[in-house]
N, CA, C and O atoms as a GROMACS GRO file, in nm:
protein
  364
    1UNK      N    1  -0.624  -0.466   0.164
    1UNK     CA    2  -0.561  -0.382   0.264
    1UNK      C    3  -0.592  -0.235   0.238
    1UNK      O    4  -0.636  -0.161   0.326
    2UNK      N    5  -0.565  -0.195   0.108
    2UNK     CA    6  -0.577  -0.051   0.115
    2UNK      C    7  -0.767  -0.001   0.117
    2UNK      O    8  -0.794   0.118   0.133
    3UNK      N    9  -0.862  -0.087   0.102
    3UNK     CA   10  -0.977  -0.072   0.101
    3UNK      C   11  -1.026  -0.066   0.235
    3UNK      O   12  -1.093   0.026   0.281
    4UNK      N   13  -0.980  -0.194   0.312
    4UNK     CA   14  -0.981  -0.211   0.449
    4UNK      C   15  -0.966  -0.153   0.529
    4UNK      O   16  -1.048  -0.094   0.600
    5UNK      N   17  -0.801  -0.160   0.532
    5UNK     CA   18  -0.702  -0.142   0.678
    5UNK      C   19  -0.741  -0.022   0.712
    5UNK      O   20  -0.754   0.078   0.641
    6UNK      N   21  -0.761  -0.038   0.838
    6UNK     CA   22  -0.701   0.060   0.925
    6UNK      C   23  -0.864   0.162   0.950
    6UNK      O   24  -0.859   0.275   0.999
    7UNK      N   25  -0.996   0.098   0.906
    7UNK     CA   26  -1.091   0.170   0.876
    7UNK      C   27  -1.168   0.128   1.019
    7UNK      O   28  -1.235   0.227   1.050
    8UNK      N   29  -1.187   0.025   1.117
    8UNK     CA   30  -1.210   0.054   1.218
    8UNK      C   31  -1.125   0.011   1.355
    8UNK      O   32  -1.141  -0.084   1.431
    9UNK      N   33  -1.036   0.110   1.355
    9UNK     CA   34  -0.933   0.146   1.455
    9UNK      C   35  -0.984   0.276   1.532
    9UNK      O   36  -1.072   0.351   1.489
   10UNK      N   37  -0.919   0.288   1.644
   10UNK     CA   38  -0.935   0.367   1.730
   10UNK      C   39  -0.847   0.478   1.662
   10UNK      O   40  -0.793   0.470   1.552
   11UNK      N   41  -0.844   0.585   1.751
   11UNK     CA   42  -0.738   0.698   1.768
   11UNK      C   43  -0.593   0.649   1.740
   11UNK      O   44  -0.541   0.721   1.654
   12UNK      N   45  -0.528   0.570   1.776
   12UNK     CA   46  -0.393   0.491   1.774
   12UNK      C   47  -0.373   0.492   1.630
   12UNK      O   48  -0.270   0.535   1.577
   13UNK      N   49  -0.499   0.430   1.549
   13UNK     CA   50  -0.465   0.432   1.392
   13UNK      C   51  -0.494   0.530   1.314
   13UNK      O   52  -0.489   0.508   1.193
   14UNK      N   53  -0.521   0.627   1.346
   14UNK     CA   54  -0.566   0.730   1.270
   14UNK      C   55  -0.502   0.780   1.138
   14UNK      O   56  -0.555   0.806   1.030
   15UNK      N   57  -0.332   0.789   1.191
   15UNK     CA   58  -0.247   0.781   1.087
   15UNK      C   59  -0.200   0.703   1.026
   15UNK      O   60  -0.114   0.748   0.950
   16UNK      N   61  -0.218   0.578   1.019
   16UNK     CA   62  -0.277   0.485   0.895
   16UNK      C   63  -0.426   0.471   0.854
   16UNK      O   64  -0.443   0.380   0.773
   17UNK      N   65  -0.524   0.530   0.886
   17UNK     CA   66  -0.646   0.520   0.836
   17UNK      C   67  -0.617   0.653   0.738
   17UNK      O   68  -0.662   0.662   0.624
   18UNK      N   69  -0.540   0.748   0.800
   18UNK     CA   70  -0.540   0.869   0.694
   18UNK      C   71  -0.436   0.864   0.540
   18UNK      O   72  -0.427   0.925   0.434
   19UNK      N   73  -0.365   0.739   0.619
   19UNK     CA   74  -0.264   0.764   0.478
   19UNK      C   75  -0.312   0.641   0.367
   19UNK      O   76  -0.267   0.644   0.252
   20UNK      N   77  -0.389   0.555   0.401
   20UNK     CA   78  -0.468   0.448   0.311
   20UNK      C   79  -0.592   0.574   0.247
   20UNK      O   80  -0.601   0.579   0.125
   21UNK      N   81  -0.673   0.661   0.325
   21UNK     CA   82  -0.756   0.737   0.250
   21UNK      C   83  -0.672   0.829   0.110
   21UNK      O   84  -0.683   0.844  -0.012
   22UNK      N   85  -0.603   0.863   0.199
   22UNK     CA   86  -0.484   0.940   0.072
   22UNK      C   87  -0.442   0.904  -0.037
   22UNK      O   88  -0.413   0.972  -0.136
   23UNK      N   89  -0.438   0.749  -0.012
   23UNK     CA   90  -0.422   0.630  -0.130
   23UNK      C   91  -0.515   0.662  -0.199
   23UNK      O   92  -0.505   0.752  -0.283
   24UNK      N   93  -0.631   0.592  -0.178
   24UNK     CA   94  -0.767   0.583  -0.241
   24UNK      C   95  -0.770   0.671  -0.287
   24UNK      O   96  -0.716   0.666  -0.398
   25UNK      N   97  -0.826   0.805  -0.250
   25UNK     CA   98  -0.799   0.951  -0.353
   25UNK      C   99  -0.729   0.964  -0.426
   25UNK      O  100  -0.775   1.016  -0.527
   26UNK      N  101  -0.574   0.928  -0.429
   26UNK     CA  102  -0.448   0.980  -0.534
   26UNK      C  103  -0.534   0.858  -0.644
   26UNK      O  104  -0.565   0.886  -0.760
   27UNK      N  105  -0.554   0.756  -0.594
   27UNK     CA  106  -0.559   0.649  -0.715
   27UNK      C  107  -0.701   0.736  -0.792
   27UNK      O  108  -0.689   0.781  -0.906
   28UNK      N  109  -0.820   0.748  -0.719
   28UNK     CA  110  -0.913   0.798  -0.820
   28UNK      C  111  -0.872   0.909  -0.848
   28UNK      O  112  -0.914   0.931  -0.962
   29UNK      N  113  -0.790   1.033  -0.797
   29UNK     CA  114  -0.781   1.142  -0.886
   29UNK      C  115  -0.705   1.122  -1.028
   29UNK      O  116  -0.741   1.182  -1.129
   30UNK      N  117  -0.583   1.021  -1.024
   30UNK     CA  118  -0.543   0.993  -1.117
   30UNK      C  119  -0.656   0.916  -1.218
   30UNK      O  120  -0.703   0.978  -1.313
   31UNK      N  121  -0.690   0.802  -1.196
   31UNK     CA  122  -0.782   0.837  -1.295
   31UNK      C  123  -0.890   0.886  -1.363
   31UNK      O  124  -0.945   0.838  -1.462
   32UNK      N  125  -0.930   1.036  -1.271
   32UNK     CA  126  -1.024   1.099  -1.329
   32UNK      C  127  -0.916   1.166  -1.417
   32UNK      O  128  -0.952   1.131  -1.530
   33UNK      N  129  -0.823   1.230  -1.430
   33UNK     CA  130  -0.686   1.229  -1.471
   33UNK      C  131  -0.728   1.188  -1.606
   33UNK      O  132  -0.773   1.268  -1.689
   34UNK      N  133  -0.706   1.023  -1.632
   34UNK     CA  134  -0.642   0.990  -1.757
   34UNK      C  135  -0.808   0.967  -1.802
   34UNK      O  136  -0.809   0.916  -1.914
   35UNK      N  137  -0.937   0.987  -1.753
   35UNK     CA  138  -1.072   0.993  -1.749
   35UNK      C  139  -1.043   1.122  -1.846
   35UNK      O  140  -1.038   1.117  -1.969
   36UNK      N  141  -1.025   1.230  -1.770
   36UNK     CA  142  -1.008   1.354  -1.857
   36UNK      C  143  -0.921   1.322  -2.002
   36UNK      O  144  -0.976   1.293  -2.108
   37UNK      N  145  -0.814   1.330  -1.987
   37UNK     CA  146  -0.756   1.303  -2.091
   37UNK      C  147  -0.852   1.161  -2.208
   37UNK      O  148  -0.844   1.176  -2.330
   38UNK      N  149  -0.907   1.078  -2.169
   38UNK     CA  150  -0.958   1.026  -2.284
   38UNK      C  151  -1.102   1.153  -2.325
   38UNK      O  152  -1.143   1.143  -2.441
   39UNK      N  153  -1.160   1.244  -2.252
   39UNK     CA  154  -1.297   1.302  -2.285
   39UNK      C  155  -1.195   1.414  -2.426
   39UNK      O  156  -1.227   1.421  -2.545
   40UNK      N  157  -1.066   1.490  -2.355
   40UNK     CA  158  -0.982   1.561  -2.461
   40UNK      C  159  -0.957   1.541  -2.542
   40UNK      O  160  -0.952   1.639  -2.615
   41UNK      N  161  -0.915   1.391  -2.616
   41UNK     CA  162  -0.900   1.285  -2.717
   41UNK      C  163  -1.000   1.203  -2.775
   41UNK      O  164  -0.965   1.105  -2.841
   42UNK      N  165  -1.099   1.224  -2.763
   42UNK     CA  166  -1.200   1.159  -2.776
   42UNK      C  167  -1.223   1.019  -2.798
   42UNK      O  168  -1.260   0.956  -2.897
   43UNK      N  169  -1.190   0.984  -2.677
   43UNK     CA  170  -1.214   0.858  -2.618
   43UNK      C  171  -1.320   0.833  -2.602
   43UNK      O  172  -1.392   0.759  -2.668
   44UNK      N  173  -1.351   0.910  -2.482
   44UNK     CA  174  -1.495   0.895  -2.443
   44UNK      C  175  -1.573   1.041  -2.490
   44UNK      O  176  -1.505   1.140  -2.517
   45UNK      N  177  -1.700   1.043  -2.496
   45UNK     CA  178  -1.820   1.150  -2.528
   45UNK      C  179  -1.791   1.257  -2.479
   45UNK      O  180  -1.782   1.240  -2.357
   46UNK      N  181  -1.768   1.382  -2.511
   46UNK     CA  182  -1.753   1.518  -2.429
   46UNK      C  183  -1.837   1.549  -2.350
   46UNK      O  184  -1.796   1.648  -2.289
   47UNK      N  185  -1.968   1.508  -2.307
   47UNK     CA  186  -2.065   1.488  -2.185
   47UNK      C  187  -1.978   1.432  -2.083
   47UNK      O  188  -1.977   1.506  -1.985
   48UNK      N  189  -1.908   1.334  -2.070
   48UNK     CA  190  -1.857   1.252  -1.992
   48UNK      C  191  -1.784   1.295  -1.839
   48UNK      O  192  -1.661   1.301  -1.843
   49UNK      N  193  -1.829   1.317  -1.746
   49UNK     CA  194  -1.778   1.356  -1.620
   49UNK      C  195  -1.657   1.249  -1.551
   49UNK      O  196  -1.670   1.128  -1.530
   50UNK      N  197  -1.579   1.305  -1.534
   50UNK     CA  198  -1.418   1.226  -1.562
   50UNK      C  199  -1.450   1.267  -1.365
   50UNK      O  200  -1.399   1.205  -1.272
   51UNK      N  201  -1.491   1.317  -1.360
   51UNK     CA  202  -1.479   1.307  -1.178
   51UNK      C  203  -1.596   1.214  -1.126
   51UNK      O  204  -1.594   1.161  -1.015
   52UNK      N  205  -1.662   1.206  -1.186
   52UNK     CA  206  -1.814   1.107  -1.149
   52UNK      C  207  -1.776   0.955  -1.186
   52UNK      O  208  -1.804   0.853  -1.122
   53UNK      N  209  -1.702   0.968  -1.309
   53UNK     CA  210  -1.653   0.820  -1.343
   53UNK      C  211  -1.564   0.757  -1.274
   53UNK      O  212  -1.567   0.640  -1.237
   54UNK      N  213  -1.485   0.838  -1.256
   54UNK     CA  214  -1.316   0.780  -1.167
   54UNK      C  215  -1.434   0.751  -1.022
   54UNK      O  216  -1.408   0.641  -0.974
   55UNK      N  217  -1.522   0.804  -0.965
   55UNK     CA  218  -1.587   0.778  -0.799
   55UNK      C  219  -1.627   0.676  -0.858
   55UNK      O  220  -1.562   0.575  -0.832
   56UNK      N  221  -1.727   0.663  -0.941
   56UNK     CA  222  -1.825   0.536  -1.004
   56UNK      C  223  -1.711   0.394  -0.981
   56UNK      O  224  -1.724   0.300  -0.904
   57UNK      N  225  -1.597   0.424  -1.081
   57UNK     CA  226  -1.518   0.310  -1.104
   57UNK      C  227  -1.423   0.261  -0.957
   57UNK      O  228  -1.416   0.143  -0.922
   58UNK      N  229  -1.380   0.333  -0.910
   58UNK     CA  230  -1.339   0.298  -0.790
   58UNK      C  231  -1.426   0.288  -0.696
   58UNK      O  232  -1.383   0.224  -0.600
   59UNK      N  233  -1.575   0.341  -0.681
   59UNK     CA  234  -1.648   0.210  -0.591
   59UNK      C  235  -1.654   0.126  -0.640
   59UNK      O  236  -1.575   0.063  -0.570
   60UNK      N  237  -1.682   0.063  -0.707
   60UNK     CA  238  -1.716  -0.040  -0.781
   60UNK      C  239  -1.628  -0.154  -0.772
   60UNK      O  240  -1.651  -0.273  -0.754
   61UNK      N  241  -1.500  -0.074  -0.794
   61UNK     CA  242  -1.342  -0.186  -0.777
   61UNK      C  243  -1.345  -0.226  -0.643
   61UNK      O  244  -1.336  -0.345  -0.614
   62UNK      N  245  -1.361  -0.103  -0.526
   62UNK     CA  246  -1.336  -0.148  -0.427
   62UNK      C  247  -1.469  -0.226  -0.338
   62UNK      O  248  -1.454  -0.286  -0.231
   63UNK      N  249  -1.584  -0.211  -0.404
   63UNK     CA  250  -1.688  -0.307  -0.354
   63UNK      C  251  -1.674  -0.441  -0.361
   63UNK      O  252  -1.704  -0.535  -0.287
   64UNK      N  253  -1.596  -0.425  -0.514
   64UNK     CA  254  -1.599  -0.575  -0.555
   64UNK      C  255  -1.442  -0.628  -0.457
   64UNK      O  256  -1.380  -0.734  -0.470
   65UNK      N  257  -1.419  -0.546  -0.389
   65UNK     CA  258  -1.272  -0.606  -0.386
   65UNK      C  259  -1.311  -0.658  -0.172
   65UNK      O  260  -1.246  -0.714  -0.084
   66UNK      N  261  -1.387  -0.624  -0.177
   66UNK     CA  262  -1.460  -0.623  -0.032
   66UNK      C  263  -1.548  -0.748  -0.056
   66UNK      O  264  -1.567  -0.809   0.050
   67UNK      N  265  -1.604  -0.801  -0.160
   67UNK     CA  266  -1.708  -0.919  -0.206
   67UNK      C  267  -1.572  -1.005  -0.143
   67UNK      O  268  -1.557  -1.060  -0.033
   68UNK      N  269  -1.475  -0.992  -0.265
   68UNK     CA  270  -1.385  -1.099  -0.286
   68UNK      C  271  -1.285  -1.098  -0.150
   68UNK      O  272  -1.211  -1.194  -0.133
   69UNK      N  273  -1.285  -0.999  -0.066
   69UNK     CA  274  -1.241  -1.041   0.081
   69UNK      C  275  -1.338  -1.148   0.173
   69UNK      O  276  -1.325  -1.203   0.282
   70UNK      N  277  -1.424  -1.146   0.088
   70UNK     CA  278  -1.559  -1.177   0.186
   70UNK      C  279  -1.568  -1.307   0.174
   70UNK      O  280  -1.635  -1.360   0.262
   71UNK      N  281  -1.506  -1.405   0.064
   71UNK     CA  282  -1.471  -1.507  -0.027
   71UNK      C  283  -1.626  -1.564  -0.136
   71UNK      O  284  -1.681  -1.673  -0.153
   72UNK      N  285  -1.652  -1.411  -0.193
   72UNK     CA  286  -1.699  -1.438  -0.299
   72UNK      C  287  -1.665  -1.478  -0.412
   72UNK      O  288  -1.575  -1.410  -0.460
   73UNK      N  289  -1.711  -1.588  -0.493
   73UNK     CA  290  -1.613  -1.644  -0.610
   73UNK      C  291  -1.589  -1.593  -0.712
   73UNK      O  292  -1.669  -1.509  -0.755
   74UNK      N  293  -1.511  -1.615  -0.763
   74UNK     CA  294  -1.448  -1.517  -0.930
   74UNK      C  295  -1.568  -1.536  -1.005
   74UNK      O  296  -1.594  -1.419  -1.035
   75UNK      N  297  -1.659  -1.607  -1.056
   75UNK     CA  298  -1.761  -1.612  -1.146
   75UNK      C  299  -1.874  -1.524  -1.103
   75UNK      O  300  -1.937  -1.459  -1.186
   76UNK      N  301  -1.905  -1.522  -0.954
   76UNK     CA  302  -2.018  -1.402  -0.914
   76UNK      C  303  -1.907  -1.270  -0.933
   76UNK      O  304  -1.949  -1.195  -1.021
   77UNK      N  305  -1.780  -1.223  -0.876
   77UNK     CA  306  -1.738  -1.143  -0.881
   77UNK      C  307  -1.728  -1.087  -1.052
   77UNK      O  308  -1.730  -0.967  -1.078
   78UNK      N  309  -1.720  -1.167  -1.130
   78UNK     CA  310  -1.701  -1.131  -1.278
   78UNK      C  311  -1.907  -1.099  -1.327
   78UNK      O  312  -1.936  -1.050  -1.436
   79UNK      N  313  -1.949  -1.114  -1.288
   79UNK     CA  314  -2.126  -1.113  -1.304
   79UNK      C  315  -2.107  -0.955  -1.258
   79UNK      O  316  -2.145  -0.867  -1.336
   80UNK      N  317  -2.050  -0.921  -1.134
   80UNK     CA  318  -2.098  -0.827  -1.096
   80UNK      C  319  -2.018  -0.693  -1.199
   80UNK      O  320  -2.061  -0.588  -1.246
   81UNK      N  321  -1.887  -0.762  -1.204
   81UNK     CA  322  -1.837  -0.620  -1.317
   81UNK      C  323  -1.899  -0.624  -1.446
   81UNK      O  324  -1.888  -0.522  -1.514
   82UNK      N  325  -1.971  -0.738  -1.500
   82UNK     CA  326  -2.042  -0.747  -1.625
   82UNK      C  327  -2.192  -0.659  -1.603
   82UNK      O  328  -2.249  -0.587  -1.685
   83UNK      N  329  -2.233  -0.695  -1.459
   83UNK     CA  330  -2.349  -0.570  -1.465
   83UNK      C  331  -2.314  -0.446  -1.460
   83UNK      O  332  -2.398  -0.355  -1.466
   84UNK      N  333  -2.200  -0.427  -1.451
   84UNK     CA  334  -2.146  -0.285  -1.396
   84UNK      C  335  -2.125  -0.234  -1.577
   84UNK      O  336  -2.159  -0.133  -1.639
   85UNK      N  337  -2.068  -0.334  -1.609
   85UNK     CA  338  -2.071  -0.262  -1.747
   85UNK      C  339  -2.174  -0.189  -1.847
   85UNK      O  340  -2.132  -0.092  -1.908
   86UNK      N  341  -2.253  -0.214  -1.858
   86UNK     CA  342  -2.402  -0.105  -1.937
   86UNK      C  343  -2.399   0.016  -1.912
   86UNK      O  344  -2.434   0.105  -1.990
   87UNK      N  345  -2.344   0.035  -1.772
   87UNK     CA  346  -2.368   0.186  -1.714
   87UNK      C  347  -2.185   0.244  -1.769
   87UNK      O  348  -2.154   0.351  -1.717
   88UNK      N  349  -2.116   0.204  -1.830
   88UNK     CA  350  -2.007   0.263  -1.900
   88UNK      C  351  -2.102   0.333  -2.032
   88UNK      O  352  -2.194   0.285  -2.099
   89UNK      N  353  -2.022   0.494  -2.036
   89UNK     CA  354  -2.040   0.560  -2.125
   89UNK      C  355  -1.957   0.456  -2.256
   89UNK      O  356  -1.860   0.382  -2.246
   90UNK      N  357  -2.035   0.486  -2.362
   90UNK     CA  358  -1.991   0.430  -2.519
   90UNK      C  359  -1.898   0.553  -2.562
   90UNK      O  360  -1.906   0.675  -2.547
   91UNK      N  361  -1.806   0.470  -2.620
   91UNK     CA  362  -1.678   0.572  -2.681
   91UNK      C  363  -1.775   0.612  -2.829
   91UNK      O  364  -1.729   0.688  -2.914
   0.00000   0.00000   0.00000
């Protein structure tokens, strides 16, 4: 729903297409957020772009979450976050 809804509606939905976008943003700003906070703590590498990662990771969630609307199965859906993984920065 929140990946979805409300994304091809007319004029009528606008204000639920705008308040699901609002979603999506609060969720990745927060975790470019706690993105930052692990680069401060050294979590992750001080190279590490905490605004590039949080976009990276939330397409990614929500691609995969659009597969699995699509009724792609948990074993391709788990392939695809396993390819996704290499391209994670190493702590």
């Amino acid at each position: 729903m929140g990946v979805q809804g409300a994304l091809a509606t007319g004029d009528s939905g606008q204000t639920a297409r705008d308040l699901l976008a609002a979603w999506r943003n609060d969720g990745c700003a927060r975790l470019r957020d706690r993105f930052q906070r692990a680069v401060d703590e050294g979590e992750l590498p001080p190279e590490t772009d905490p605004g590039l990662l949080s976009r990276y990771a939330t397409t990614l969630a929500f691609g995969i979450a659009v597969q699995a609307a699509s009724g792609v199965g948990r074993d391709e859906l788990q392939a695809m976050a396993d390819a996704a993984l290499p391209t994670w920065p190493p702590s």
